[in-house]
Structure formats: structure tokens, C-alpha cells
C-alpha positions as CSV (number, residue, x, y, z in Angstrom):
1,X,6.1,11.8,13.2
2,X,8.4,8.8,12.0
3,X,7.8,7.5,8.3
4,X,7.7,3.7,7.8
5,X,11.7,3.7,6.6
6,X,12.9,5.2,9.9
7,X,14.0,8.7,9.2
8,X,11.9,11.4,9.8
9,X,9.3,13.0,8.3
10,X,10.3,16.7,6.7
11,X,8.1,19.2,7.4
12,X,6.6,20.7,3.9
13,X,5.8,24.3,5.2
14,X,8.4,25.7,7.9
15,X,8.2,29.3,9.0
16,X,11.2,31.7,9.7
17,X,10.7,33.6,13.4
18,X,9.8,37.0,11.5
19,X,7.0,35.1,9.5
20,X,5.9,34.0,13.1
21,X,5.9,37.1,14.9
22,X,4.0,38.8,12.4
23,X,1.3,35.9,12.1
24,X,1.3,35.8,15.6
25,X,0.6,39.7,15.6
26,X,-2.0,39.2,13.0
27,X,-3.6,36.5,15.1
28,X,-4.0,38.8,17.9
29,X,-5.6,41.5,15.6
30,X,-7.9,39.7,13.3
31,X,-8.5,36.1,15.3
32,X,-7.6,32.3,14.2
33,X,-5.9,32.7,10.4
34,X,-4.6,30.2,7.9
35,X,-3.0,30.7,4.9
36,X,-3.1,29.5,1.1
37,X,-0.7,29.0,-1.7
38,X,-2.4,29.0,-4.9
39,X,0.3,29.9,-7.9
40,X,-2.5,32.1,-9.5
41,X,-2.2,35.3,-10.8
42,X,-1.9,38.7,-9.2
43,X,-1.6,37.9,-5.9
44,X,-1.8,34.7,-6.2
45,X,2.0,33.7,-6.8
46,X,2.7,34.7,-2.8
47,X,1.4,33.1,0.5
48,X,-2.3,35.0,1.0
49,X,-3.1,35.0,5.1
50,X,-6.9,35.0,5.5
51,X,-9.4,35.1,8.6
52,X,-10.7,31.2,9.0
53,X,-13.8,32.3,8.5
54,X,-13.0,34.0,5.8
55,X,-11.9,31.9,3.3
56,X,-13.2,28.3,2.0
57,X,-10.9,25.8,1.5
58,X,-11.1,24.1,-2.0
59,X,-12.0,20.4,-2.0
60,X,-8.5,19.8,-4.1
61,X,-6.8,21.8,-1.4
62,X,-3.6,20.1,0.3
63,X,-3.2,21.2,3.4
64,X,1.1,21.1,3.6
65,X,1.2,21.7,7.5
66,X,0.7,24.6,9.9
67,X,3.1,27.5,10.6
68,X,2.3,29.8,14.0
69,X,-0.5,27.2,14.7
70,X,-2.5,28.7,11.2
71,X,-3.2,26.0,8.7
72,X,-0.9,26.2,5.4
73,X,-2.5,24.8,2.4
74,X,-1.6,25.1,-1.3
75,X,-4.1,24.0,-4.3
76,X,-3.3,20.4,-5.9
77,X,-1.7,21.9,-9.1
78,X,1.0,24.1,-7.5
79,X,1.4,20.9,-5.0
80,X,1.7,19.0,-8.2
81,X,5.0,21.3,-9.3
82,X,6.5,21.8,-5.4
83,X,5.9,18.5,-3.9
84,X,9.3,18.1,-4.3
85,X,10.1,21.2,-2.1
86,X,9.7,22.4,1.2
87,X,8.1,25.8,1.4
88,X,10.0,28.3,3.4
89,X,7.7,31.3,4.6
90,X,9.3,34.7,5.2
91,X,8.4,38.2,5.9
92,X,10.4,40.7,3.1
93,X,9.5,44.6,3.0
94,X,6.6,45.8,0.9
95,X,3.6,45.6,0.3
96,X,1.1,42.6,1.1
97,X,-1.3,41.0,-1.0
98,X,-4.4,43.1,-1.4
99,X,-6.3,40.7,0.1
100,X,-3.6,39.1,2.3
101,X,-4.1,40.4,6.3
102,X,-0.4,41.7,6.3
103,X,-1.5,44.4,3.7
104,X,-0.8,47.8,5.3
105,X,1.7,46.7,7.6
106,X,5.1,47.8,5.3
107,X,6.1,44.1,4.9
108,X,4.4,40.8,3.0
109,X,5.1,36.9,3.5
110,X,7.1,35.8,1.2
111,X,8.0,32.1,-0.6
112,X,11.2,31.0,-0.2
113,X,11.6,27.1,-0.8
114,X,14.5,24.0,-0.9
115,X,14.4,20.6,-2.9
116,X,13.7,17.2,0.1
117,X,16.9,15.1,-0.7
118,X,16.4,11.8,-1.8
119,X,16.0,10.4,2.3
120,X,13.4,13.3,2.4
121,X,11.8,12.5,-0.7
122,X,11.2,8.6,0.2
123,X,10.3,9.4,3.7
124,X,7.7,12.0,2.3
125,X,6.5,8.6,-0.1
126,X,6.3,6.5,2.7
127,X,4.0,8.5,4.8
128,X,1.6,8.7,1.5
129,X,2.7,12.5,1.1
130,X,3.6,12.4,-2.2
């Protein structure tokens, strides 16, 4: 998708291919999944991968983009500190959330992120994504 000035539109949620194997392995095991960034504590500081049906999505919820086809959303107050940055999800060893779906499996998505330069940053305004 194009912005209004011409350049492109930056994706706000990318996915490296371990991050997608393993969503695509937990898709197979569980059924459709999405995930959700909320800066809380505990867990809550990592990316938690839910079961659709197992998780509401908050009315304040923005939804960044999708990674391995699953829905990626963050709530409006950590979008409120990273809007500025593009969220790089990744697949470190350890252990997963203890809600996440990746718990038990040795490993756990992980947040990695870079700052939009400025011809990101007004493309991302022009689109309204800011």
C-alpha cells in the first residue's frame, strides 16, 4: 500500500523467519492465533501469542499489522511510546510467557524494534497511522 506522498508505507510489525516458523508450528497445533503487545507487567513487557478465541481484543487496541497471517496488536499506550518504531518479532531461547502458546517449547518471541526515518515517519502520517 502507497501513502499519499508516494513512498511506501513501512510495515509496523515485521517478523524474522524463526518467529514464523514457530507461529506457523503453533498454528498447526492450537488453530488461527494472534498476538498482543501490552507493556504490562510480568509477562506483559513481551509479545503474548493467544488462540483467537481466546483472547478479546480491547476497544483501545491497535492492531499494528499481521505477522505469519496472525493479527499483531499492541494497546494504545504502548502504541503511544513505539509509534515511532517498527516492532521486530524474534524467537530467543527460554522460556515463553506463562500464558503465551510458545510456553514449553525451550524458546519465547521476543521484541526487537528500529526508529521509521523521517520518509517513514511522514508516510506512516499520511496514511493516518500515526
Amino acid at each position: 500500500m502507497a501513502a499519499i506522498t508516494g513512498d511506501p508505507l513501512p510495515e509496523q510489525v515485521v517478523a524474522t523467519l524463526p518467529a514464523l516458523q514457530l507461529i506457523d508450528r503453533l498454528r498447526r497445533r492450537h488453530g488461527p492465533v494472534l498476538f498482543h503487545q501490552s507493556g504490562g507487567c510480568c509477562d506483559g513487557s513481551s509479545p503474548m501469542c493467544f488462540p483467537v478465541d481466546d483472547f478479546i481484543v480491547g476497544d483501545r487496541d491497535v492492531q499494528l499489522g499481521e505477522i505469519g497471517g496472525a493479527a499483531f496488536y499492541i494497546s494504545a499506550s504502548q502504541f503511544a511510546y513505539w509509534k515511532h518504531t517498527q516492532l521486530i518479532i524474534d524467537v530467543v531461547e527460554g522460556r515463553g510467557g506463562m500464558f503465551s502458546l510458545e510456553n514449553g517449547e525451550g524458546v519465547r518471541f521476543h521484541v526487537r524494534s528500529r526508529l521509521f526515518d523521517a520518509r517513514e515517519l511522514d508516510a506512516l502520517r499520511a496514511a493516518g497511522r500515526l
